[in-house]
N, C-alpha and C positions, 0 to 999 in steps of 0.2 A: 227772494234772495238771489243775487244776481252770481252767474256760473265763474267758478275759480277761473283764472288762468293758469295757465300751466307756469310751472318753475322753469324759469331759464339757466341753463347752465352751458359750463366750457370746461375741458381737461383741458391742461395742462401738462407735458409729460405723458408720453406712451406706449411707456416700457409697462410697469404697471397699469396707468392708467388708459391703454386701449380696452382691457376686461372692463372697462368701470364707463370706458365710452359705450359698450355693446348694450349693456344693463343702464344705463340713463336712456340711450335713444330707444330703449324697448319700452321703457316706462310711460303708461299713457299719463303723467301727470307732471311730464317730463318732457322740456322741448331743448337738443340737447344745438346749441348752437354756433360755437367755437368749438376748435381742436387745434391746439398749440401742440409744436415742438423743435427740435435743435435738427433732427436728424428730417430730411426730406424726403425720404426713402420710409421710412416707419410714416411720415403724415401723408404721402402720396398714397402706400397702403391701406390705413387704415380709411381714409377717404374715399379708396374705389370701393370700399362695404359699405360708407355711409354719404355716400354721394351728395345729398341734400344740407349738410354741413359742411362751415365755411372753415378754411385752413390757414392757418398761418405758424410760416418758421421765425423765429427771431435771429434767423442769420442772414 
């Protein structure tokens, strides 16, 4: 049987959804690989904890 790949995922929003970025990218079944948001100061933050995911604001 040939090996899963992992789930790809993005948050959206990171008021709430920063807790929800930390626990996907910790998730080994889990490749967590966008992070959207409005505010560039909450995506530039939580981006220097997760370095290796891509960012983008919609403004």
């Amino acid at each position: 049987m040939p090996a899963q790949r992992p789930l790809k995922a993005a948050v959206i929003g990171l008021g709430v959804g920063a807790h929800q970025a930390h626990a996907l990218a910790a998730h080994a079944d889990v490749e967590l690989v966008w992070l959207c948001d409005l505010d560039n100061q909450k995506l530039a933050a939580l981006g220097s904890e997760l370095p290796l995911i891509s960012r983008i604001s919609t403004r």
